[in-house]
C-alpha positions in Angstrom: -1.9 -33.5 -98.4 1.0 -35.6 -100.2 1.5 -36.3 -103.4 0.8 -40.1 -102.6 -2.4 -39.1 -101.2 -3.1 -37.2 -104.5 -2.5 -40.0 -106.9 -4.5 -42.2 -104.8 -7.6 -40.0 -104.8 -6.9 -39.3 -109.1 -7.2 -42.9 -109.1 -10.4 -43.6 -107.5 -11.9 -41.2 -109.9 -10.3 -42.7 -112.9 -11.8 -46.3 -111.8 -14.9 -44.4 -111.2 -15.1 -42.4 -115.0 -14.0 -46.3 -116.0 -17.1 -47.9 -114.6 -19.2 -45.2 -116.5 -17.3 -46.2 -119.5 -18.4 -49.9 -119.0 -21.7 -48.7 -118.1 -22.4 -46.4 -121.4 -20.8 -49.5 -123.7 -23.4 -52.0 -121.8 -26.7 -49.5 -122.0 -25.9 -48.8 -125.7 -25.7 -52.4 -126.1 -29.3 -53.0 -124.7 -30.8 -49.7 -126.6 -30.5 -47.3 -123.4 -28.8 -44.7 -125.8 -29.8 -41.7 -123.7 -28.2 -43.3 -121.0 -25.1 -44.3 -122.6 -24.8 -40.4 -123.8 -25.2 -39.2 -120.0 -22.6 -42.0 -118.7 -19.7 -41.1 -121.4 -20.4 -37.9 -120.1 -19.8 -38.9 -116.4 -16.3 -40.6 -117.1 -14.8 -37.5 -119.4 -16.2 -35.5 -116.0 -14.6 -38.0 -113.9 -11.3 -38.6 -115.6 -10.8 -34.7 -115.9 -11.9 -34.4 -111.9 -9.1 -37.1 -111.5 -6.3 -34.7 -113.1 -7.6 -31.6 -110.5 -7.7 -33.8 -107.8 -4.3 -35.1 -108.7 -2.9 -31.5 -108.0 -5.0 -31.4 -104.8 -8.0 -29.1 -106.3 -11.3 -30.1 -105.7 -12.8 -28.7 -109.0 -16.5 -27.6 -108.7 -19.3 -28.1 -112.1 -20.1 -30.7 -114.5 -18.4 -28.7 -117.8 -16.2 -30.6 -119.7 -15.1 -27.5 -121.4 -14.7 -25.5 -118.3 -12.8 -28.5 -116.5 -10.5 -28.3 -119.2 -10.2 -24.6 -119.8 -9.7 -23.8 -115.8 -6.5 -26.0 -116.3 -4.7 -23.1 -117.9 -4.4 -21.6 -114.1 -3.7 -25.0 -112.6 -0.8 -26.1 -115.1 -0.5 -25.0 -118.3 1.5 -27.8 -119.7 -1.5 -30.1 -118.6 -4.1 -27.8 -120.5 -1.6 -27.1 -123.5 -1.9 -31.3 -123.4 -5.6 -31.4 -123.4 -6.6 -28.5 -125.1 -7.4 -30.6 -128.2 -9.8 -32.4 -126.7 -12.2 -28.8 -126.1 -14.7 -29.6 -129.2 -14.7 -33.5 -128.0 -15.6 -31.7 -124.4 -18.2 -29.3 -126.2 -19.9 -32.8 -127.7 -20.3 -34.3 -124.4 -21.6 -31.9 -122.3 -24.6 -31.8 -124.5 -25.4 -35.0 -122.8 -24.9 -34.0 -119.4 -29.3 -33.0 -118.6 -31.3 -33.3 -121.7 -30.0 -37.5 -121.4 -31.8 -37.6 -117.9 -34.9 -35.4 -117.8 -38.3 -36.0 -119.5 -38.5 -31.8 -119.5 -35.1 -31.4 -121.2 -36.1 -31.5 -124.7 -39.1 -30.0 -126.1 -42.2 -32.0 -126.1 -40.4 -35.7 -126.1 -38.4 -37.7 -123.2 -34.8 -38.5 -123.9 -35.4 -42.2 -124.3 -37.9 -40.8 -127.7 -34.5 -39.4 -129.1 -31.4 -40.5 -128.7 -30.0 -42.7 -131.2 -27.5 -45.5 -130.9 -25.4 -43.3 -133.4 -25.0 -40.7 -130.9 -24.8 -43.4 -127.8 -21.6 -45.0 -130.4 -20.2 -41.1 -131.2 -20.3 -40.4 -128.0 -18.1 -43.5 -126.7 -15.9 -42.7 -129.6 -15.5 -39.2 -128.7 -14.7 -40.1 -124.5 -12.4 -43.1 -124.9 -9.7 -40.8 -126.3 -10.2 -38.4 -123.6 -10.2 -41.2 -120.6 -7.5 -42.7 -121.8 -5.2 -39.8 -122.7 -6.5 -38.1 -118.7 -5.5 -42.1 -117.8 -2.0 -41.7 -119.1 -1.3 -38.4 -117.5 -2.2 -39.3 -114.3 0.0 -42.1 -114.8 
């Protein structure tokens, strides 16, 4: 695969994480603030899928955290880059199944308790992320 290919398929996923950006501003807007945690999620997953796919890896889970740690083997200037961003990465994946499933938390579905203080800290925590993934992709 060439590089051009590459950057083309880092893109679509950027413009994919970007449309779950717009999507988690919009539900916390209209007081879906489950759903706005699960969608900042999906772009930081999206964005950091973009920089494996850029180097022509495929990268398989939903972990933040690990999609960020497993970039040590991939290129270590890239992970010394976004290595900052591991408690940020920590914070969203806390959103990635209790945000979706009424058996995920104890007793209570996930519209019963998520707040729009954690739908607004987590778009403040993944906007950083995007955009700094955006700007390495280039």
């Amino acid at each position: 695969m060439s590089v051009k290919k590459n950057l083309e398929d880092a893109r679509r996923w950027l413009r994919t994480a970007e449309m779950d950006l717009r999507a988690a501003r919009i539900l916390a807007q209209e007081g879906e603030y489950a759903l706005s945690c699960f969608h900042a999620h999906q772009c930081g997953e999206k964005a950091l899928k973009a920089l494996w796919n850029a180097h022509d890896i495929s990268p398989w889970g939903h972990s933040l955290v690990k999609l960020i740690r497993e970039l040590e083997r991939v290129d270590l200037q890239l992970y010394t880059e976004l290595k900052g961003f591991l408690e940020t990465a920590a914070a969203l994946d806390k959103y990635y199944i209790p945000t979706r499933y009424p058996n995920g938390l104890p007793d209570l579905s996930p519209d019963e308790v998520y707040t729009r203080r954690e739908a607004e800290e987590a778009l403040r925590l993944v906007e950083p992320l995007y955009q700094k993934v955006k700007d390495l992709v280039g």
